[in-house]
N, C-alpha and C positions, 0 to 999 in steps of 0.2 A: 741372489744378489742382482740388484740391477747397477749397469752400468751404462752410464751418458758419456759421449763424448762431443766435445765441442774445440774448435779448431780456431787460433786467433796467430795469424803471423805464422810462426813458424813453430810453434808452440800447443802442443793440446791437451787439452784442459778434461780431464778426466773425472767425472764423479761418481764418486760409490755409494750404493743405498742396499743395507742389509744388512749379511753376514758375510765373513770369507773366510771360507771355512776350506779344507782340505779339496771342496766337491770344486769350488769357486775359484778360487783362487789362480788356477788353468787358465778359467774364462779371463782373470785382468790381465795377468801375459799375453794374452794372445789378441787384447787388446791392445795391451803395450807396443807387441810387435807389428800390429796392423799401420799403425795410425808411426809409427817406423818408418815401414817399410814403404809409404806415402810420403817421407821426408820431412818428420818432424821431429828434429833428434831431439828435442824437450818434451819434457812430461810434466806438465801440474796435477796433481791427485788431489781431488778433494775428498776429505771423508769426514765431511758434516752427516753425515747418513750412518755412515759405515758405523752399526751398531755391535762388531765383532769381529777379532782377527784370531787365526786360530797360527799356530807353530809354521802352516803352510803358507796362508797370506805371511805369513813374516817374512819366511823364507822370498816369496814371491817379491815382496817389497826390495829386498836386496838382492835377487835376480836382475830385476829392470833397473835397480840405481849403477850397479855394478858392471850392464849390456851401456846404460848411456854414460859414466865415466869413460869409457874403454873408448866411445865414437864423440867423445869429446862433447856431447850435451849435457844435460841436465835432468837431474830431478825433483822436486819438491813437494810438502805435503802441506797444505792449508786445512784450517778450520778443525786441527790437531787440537782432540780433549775427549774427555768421557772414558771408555772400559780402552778405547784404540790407547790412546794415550797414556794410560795405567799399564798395557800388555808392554808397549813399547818400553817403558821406563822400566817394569819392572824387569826384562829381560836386558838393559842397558844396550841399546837401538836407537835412541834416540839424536843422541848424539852425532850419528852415522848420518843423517838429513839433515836435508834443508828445511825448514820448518818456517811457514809465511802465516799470519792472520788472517790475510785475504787472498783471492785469487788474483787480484790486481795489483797487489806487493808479487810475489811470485812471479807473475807475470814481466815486470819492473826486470828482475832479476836476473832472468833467461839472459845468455849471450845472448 
């Protein structure tokens, strides 16, 4: 999986391209927690790429929504469709997010 990260305001804008799988999934926490620990207590994910999430990106996804509720930012998932979007619903997750079209609605959104 690759991940980009890009930085607007206070806000960063994370994108996934791949799979996340149990091996990966590490790697977006630990993105999560980088681009944190720099003082950006929002996250935008995008997963226009992201061609796979396995039980562990799930889990992962509600890790970091769950670390930024607690410090009072934010999470959100743009560009939500395809198998990401079937895993989510079919495991009734969806719900759980903020869910934007674009990265610039999301954006909008952040405290």
């Amino acid at each position: 999986m690759i991940i980009e990260t890009t930085l607007h305001n206070k806000t960063a804008v994370i994108a996934l391209d791949g799979r996340m799988d149990a091996d990966q999934a590490g790697l977006f926490e630990a993105e999560c927690e980088r681009v944190v620990s720099q003082g950006f207590a929002c996250i935008v994910v995008d997963v226009a790429r992201l061609k796979y999430v396995s039980s562990m990106g799930l889990r992962s996804f509600l890790q970091v929504a769950k670390s930024r509720q607690a410090a009072k930012g934010g999470l959100a998932i743009v560009n939500f469709g395809g198998f990401v979007k079937e895993v989510f619903d079919m495991t009734r997750l969806t719900p759980l997010f903020h869910i934007y079209e674009t990265v610039d609605q999301a954006l909008a959104s952040m405290p």
